[in-house]
C-alpha positions as CSV (number, residue, x, y, z in Angstrom):
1,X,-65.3,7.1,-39.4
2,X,-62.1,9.2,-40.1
3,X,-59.1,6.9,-40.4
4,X,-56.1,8.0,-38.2
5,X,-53.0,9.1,-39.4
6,X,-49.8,6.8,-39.8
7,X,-46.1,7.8,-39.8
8,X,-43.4,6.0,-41.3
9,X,-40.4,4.5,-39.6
10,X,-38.2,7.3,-41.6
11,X,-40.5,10.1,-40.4
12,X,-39.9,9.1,-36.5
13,X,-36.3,8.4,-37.0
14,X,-35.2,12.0,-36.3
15,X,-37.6,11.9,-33.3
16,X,-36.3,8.9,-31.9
17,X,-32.0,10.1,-32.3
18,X,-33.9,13.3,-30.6
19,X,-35.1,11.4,-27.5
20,X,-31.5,9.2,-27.4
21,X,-29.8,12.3,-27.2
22,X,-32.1,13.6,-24.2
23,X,-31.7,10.0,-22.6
24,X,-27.9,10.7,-22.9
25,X,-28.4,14.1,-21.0
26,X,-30.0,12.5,-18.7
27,X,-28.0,10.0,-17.4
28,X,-25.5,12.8,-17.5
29,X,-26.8,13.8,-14.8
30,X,-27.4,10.9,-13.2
31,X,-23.7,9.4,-13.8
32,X,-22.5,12.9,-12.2
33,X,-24.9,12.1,-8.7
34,X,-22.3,8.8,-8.9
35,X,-19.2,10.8,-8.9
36,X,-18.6,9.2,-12.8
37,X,-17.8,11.9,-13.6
38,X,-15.5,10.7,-16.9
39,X,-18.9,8.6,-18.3
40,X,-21.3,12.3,-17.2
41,X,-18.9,14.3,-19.9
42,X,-18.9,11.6,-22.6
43,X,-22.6,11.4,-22.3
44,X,-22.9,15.4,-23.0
45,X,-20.5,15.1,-25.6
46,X,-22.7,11.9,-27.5
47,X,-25.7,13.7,-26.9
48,X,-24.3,16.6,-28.9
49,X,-23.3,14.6,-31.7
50,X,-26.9,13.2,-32.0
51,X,-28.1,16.8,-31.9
52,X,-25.8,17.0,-34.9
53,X,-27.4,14.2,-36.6
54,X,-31.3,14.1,-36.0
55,X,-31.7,18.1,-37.2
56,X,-29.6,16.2,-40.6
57,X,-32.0,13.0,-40.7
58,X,-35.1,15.6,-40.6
59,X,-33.8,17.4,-43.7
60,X,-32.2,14.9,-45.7
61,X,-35.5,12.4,-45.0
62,X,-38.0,15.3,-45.8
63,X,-38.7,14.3,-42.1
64,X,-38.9,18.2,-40.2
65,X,-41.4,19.0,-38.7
66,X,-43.1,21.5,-35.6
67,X,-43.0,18.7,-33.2
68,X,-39.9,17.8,-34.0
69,X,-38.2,21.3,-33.7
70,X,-39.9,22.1,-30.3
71,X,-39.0,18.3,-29.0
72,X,-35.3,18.8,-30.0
73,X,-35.6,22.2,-28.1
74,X,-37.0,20.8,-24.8
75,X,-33.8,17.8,-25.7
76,X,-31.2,20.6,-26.0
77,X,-32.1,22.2,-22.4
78,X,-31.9,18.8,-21.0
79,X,-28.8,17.8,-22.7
80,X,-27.1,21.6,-23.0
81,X,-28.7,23.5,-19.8
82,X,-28.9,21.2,-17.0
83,X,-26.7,18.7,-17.4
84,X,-23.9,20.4,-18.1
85,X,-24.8,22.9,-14.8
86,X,-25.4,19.6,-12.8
87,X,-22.1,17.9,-13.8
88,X,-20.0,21.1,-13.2
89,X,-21.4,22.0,-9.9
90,X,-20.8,17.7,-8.7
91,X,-17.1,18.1,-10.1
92,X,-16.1,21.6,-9.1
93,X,-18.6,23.2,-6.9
94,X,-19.8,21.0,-4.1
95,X,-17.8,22.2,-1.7
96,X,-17.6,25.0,1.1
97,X,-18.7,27.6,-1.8
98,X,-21.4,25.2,-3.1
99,X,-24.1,28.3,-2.4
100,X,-22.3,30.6,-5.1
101,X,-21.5,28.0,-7.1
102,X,-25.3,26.9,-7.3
103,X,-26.1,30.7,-8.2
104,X,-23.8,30.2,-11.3
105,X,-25.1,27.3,-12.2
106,X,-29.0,28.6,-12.3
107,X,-27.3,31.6,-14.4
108,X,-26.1,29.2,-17.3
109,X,-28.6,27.2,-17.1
110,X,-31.1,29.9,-17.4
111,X,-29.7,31.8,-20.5
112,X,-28.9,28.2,-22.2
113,X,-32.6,28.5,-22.1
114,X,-32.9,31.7,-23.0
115,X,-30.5,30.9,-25.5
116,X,-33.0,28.1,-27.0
117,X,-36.1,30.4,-27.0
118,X,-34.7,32.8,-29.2
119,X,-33.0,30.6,-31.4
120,X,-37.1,29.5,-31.7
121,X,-38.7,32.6,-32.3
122,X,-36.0,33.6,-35.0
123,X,-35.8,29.9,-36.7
124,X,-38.0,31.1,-39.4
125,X,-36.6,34.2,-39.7
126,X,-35.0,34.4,-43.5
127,X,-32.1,35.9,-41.4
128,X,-32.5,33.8,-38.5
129,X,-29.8,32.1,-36.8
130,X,-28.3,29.0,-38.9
131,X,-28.4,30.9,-42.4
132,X,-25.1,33.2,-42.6
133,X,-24.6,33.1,-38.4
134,X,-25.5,32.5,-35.2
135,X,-26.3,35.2,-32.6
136,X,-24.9,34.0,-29.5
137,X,-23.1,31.2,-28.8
138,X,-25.4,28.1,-29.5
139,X,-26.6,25.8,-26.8
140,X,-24.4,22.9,-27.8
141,X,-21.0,25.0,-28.3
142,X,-21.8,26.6,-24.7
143,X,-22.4,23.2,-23.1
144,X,-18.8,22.2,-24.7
145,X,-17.7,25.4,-23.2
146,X,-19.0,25.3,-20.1
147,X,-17.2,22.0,-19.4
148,X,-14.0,23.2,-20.3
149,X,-12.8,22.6,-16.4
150,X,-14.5,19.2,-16.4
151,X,-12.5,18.7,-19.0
152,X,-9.0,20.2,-17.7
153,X,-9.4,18.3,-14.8
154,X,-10.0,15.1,-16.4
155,X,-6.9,15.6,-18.2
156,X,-5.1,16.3,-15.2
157,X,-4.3,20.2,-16.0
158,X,-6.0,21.1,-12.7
159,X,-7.7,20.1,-9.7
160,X,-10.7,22.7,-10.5
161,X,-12.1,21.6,-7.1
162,X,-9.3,24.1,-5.9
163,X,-10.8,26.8,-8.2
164,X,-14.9,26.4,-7.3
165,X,-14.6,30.8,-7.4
166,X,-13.4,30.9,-10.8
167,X,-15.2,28.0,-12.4
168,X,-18.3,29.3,-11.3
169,X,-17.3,33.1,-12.8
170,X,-16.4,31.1,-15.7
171,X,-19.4,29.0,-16.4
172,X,-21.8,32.0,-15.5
173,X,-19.3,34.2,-18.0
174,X,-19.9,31.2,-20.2
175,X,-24.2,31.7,-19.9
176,X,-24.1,35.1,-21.0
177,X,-22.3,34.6,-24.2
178,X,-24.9,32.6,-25.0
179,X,-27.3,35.3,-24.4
180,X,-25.5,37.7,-26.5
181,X,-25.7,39.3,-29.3
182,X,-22.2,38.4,-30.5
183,X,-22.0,36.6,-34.2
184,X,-20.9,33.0,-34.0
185,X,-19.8,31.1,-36.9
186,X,-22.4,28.5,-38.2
187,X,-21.0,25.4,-39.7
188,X,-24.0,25.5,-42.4
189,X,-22.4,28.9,-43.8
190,X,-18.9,27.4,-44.4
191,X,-17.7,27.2,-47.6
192,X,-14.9,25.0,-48.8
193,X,-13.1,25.4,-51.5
194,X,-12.8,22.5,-54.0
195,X,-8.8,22.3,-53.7
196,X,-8.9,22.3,-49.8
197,X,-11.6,20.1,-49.1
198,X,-8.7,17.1,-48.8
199,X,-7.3,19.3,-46.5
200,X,-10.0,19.7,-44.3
201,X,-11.2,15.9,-44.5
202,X,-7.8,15.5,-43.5
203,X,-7.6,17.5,-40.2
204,X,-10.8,15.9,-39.3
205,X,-9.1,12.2,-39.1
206,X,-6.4,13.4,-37.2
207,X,-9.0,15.4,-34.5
208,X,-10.9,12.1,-34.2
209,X,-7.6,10.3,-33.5
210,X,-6.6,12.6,-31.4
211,X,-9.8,12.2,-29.4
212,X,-9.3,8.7,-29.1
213,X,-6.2,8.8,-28.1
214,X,-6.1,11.9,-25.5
215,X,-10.1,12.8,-25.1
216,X,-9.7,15.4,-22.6
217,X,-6.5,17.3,-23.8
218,X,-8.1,17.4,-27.1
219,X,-11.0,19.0,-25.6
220,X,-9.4,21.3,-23.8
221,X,-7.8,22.3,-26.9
222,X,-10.7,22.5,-29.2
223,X,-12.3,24.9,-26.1
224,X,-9.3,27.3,-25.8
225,X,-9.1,27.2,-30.3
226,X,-13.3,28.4,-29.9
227,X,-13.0,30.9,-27.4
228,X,-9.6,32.8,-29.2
229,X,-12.1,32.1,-32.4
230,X,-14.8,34.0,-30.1
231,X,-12.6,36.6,-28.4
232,X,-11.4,37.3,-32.3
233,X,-14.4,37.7,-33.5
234,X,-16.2,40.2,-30.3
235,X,-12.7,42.5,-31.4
236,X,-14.2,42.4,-34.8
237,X,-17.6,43.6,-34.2
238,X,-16.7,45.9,-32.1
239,X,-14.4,47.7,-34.5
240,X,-17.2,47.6,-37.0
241,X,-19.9,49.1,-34.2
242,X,-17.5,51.8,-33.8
243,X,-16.7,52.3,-37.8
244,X,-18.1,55.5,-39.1
């Protein structure tokens, strides 16, 4: 009789901050059917640092695998598609335009997993997304974008109740930068150099205070910094499409 195979604890560990990361998304949206809508956002925001941390385990733990990819694919829909649609669309949209806003929401939440499925098909690619660039904004950066009002009105910037037309433009606008073809930095292509390193450990303490201290002004910040970043870089490719 064939004896079945065993994994270690180390080989599930990246599986297991995978499925803590979907639980997160989840009670996202479940949080947001509560009107807690403070605990909804930090739950998005946890479950993208685990998404940060379980691809990291898999590598550094000689850990990857195909299950793991596609079940950290399925976890990023969760976490990076619907909940942040859901949580928007309780906060901002419930109201006498709740129809259009729904609409926008199915738009973002559809490319974020449009978004995912390409990111799939290319992974493997030698030129695929995560070796020099991303193509598109990635799921995780879009969910961070996409609750940028959350996030302003938490911080009491505005009352994006008021606003349900143009947060649902925004968040749909915010969907189909995912979907396109636009380069995105990648964090994995950064280089430091060795003199400047203190300088960026540095400004990583103080945006971790910062959180701490202010949460949502910081996001909104760190929102507005990536979207110049974005708007920056969509000038730049379009100057080089046109270049002779």
């Amino acid at each position: 009789m064939r004896a079945r195979a065993s994994l270690t604890f180390r080989q599930l560990l990246p599986n297991l901050v995978t499925i803590l990361g979907m639980c997160a998304g989840l009670s996202a949206i479940r949080y947001t059917f509560d009107a807690r809508f403070e605990l909804a956002a930090a739950l998005i925001i946890i479950a993208a640092l685990l998404d940060g941390v379980d691809g990291l385990l898999a590598r550094k733990l000689g850990a990857a695998s195909s299950f793991g990819a596609e079940l950290d694919s399925f976890s990023d829909f969760v976490s990076f598609g619907v909940a942040p649609g859901v949580l928007v669309f309780g906060y901002a949209l419930a109201g006498p335009m709740a129809g259009i806003g729904w609409v926008f929401v199915l738009v973002f939440t559809v490319c974020a997993c449009l978004r995912l499925a390409r990111f799939n098909i290319s992974r493997d690619k030698p030129d695929g997304p995560g070796m020099r660039h991303f193509v598109g904004v990635p799921a995780p950066a879009g969910a961070m974008l996409g609750l940028l009002p959350v996030f302003a009105g938490l911080a009491g910037l505005i009352d994006a109740s008021t606003i349900p037309v143009l947060v649902a433009v925004y968040l749909g606008g915010v969907g189909v930068l995912m979907i396109s073809r636009l380069p995105t930095p990648s964090l994995k292509a950064v280089r430091v150099a060795q003199e400047n390193v203190v300088w960026v450990l540095l400004g990583a303490a103080v945006f971790v205070g910062l959180l701490f201290l202010r949460s949502w002004v910081t996001l909104v910040i760190a929102d507005l910094i990536y979207l110049g970043l974005l708007g920056w870089l969509a000038l730049r490719h379009m100057r080089r499409k046109k270049a002779p």
